[in-house]
C-alpha positions as CSV (number, residue, x, y, z in Angstrom):
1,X,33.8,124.4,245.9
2,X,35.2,122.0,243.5
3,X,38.7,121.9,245.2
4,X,37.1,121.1,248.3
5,X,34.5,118.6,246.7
6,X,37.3,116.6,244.8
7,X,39.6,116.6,248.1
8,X,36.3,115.3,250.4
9,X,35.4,112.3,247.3
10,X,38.8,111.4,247.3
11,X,39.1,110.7,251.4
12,X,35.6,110.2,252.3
13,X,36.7,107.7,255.0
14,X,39.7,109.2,256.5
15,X,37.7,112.8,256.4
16,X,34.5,111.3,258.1
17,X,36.6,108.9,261.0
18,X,38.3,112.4,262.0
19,X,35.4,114.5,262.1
20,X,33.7,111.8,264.3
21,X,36.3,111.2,266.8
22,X,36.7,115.6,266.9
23,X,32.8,115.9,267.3
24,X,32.9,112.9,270.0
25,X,35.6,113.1,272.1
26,X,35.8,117.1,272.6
27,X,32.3,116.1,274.4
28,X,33.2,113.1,276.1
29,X,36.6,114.0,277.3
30,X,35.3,116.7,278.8
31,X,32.5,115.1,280.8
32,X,35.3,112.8,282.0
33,X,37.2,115.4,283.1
34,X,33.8,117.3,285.0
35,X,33.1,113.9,286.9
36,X,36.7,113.4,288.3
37,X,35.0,117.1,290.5
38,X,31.4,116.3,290.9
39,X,28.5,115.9,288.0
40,X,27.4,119.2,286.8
41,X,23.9,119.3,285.3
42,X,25.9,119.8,281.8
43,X,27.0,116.2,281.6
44,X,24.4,114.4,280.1
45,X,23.7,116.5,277.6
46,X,27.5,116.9,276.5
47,X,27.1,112.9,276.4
48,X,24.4,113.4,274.0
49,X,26.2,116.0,272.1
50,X,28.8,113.3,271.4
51,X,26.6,110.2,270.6
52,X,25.8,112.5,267.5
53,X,29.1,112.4,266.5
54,X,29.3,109.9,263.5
55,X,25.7,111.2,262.3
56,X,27.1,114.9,262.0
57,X,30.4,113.6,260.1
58,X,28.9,112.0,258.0
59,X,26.1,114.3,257.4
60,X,29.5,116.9,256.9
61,X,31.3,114.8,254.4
62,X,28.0,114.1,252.3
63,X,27.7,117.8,252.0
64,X,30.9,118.7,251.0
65,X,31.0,115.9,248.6
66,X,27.6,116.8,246.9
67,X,26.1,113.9,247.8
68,X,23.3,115.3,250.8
69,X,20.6,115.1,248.7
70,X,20.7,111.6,247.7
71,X,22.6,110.1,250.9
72,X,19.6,111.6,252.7
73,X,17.2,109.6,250.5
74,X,19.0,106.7,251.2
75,X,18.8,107.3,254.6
76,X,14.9,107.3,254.5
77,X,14.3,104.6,252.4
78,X,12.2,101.8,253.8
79,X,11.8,99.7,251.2
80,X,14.1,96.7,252.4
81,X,13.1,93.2,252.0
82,X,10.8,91.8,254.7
83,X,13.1,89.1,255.0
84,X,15.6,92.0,256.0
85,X,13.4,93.7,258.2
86,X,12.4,90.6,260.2
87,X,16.3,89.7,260.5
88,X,16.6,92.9,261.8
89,X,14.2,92.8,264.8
90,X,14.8,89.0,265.5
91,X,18.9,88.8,264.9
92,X,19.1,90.8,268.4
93,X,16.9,88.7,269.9
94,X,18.6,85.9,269.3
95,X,22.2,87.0,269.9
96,X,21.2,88.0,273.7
97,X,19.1,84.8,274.0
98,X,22.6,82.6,272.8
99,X,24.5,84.9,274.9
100,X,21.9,84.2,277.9
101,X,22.2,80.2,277.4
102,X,26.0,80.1,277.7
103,X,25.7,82.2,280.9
104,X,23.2,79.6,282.0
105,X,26.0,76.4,280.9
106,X,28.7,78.2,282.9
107,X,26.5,78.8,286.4
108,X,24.9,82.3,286.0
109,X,21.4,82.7,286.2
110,X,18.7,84.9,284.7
111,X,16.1,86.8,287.6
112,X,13.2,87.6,285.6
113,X,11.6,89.5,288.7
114,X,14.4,91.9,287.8
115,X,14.3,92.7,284.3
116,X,12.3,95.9,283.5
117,X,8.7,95.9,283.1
118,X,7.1,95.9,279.4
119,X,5.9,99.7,280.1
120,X,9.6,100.8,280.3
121,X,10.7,99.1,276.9
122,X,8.9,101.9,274.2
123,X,10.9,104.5,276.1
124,X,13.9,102.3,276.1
125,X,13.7,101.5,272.4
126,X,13.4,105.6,272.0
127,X,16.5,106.1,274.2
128,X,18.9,103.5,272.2
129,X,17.8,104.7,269.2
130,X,18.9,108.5,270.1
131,X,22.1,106.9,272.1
132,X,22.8,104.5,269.5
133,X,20.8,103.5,266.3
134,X,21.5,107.6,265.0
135,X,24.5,106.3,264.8
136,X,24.6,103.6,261.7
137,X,24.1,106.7,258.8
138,X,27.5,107.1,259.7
139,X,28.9,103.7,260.4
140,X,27.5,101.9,258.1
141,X,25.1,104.7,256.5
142,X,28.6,106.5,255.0
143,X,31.9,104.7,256.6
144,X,31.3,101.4,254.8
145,X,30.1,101.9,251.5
146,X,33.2,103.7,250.8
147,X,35.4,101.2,252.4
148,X,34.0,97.7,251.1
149,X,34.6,98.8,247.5
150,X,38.3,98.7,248.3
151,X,39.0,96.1,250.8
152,X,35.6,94.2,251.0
153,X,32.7,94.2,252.8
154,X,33.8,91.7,255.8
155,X,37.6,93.1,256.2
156,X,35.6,96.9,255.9
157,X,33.2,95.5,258.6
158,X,36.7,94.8,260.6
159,X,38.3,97.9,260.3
160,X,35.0,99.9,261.3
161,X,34.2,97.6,264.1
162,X,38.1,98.2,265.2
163,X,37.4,102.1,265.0
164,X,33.7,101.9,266.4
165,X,35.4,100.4,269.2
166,X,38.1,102.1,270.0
167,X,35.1,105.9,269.6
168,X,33.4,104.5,272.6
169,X,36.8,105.0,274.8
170,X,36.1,108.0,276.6
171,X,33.1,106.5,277.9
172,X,35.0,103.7,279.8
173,X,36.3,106.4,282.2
174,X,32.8,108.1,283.0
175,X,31.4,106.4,286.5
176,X,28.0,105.2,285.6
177,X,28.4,104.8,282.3
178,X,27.4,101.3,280.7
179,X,30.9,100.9,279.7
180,X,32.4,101.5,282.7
181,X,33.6,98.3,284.7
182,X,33.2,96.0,281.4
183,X,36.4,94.7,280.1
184,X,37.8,96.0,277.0
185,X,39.1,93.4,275.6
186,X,35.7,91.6,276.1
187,X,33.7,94.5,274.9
188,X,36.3,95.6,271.5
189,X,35.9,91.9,270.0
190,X,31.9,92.1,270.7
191,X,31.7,95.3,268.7
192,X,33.4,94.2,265.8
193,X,31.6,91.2,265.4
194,X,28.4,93.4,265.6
195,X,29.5,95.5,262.8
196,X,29.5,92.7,260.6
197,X,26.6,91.5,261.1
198,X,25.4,94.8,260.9
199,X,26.9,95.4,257.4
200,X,25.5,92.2,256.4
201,X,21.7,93.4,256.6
202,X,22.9,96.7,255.1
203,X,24.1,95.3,252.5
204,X,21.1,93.0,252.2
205,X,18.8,95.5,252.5
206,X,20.6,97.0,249.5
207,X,22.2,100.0,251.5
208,X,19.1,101.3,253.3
209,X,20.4,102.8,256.6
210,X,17.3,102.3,258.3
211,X,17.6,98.2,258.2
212,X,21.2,98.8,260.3
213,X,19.5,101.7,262.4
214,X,17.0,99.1,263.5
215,X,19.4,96.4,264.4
216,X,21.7,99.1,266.4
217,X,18.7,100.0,268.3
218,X,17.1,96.9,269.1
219,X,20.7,95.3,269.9
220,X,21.1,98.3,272.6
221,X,17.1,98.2,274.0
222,X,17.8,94.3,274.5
223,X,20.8,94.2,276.5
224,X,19.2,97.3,278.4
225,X,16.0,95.7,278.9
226,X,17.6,92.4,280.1
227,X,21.1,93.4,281.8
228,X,19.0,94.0,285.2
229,X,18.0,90.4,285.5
230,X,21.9,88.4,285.1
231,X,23.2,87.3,287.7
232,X,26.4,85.9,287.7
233,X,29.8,87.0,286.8
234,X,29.8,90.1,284.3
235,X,32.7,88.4,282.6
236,X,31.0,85.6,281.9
237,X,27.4,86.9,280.4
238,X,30.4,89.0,277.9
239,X,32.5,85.5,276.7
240,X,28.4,84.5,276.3
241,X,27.5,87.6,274.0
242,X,31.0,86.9,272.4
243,X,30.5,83.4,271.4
244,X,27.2,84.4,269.7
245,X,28.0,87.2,267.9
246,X,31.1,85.7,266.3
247,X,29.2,81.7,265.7
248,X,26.9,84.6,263.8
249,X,29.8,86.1,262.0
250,X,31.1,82.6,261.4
251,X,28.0,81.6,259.6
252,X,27.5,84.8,257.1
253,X,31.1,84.1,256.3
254,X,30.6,80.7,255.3
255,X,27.3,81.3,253.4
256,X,28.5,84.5,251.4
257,X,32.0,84.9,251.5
258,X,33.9,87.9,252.4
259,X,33.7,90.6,249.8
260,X,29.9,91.2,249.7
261,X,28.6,89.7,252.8
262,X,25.1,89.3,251.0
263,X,23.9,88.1,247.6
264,X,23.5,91.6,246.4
265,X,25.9,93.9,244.3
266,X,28.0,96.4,246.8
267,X,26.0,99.8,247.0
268,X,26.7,102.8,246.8
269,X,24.8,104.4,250.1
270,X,23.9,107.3,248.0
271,X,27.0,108.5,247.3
272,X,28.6,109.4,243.6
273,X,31.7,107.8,243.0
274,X,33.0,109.3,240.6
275,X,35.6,112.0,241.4
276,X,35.5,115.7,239.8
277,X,38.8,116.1,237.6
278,X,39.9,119.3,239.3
279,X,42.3,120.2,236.2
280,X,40.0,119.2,233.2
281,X,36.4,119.8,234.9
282,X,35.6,116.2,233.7
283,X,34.5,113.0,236.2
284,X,37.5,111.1,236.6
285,X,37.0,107.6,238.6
286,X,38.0,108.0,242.1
């Protein structure tokens, strides 16, 4: 195992962003292909299937890298600062509410009649975290706290955002998908900026997942929640959730710079850095 252990250590990143695009797209391809004929009752749970995608990888690569044990602890740790936790739940918030006022300066309008009803939102919250906030332990949860400790945590947040992205593709060309009919090149810059203000509370939160599982979820349950009730040009409510989630970005680069994106040290996500020495059976640094 220590071939295999030393090989996984030394490309965590490159190891888990192919597992997740394998696990996902097999799925997701294929239920693009099964709509183009008709929707077979398969479909949504092959959709499902391939939402799970960065979770399994990264679940995968802390296994072979003989870090489960402790990555999984990390994973469950809730002990975050309430400061965190409250950014968490209200960040979302506010991004849709920004987003919502600069459909309102360009002419849209908000029904409220048509937004769903508070008895629909615990099982909304439920369906975007199983669609959405399982994704962050790999993400964020695995993708990077390896990554930030080469490149930074904001250019780390850019390259994951780029490839979080560029995952979602298959789901473009599924009819009835939320994806489907939004612009790309409205939705790709949106998601980047999310991930990094989502690696912003992870890495104020001290690299417990759950803080970034939280936001993910929330985020989703939000725009769910409220997409019903715009009305206007679809175009427009995007360039709205644009402009706030960058003016966001902007700020948490001006107040912590680039390479931590929070006043904390990097962490470590529960992961060992240090590499096994295949040849000498000592640690070597990675």
């Amino acid at each position: 195992m220590l071939p295999l252990r030393h090989f996984v250590r030394r490309h965590r990143f490159s190891t888990f962003v192919t597992l997740t695009f394998v696990l996902t797209w097999l799925p997701w391809i294929t239920v693009a292909w099964m709509l183009r004929t008709g929707r077979p009752p398969i479909v949504a749970t092959l959709v499902l299937i391939g939402g799970f995608g960065p979770f399994l990888a990264a679940v995968l690569v802390a296994a072979a890298g003989g870090d489960l044990r402790s990555w999984l602890g990390n994973l469950v740790d809730v002990s975050a600062p309430l400061s965190v936790w409250t950014a968490a739940v209200l960040v979302p918030v506010a991004l849709y509410v920004l987003a919502l006022g600069v459909l309102l300066l360009f002419g849209g309008g908000f029904d409220r009649a048509n937004v769903l009803p508070a008895a629909a939102v615990p099982a909304v919250v439920f369906a975007t975290l199983i669609r959405g906030g399982l994704e962050e332990p790999g993400w964020r949860g695995l993708a990077l706290p390896v990554l930030q400790r080469s490149i930074g945590a904001f250019w780390a947040s850019i390259a994951i955002g780029v490839i979080w992205a560029l995952w979602h593709v298959p789901l473009f060309l599924m009819p009835g998908s939320s994806q489907a009919g939004t612009p790309f090149w409205l939705y790709a810059p949106v998601v980047v900026g999310i991930s990094v203000i989502a690696s912003w509370l992870y890495n104020a939160a001290g690299g417990r997942v759950l803080i970034p599982v939280g936001f993910h979820t929330l985020s989703n349950a939000v725009s769910v929640t409220t997409a019903t009730g715009v009305v206007g040009d679809e175009v427009v409510s995007q360039v709205g959730l644009l402009v706030a989630v960058w003016a966001v970005v902007a700020i948490l680069v001006w107040q912590y710079g680039t390479e931590r994106l929070a006043s904390k040290p990097l962490p470590d996500g529960g992961l060992d850095f240090v590499a096994p020495d295949e040849s000498r059976g000592l640690n070597a640094p990675e």
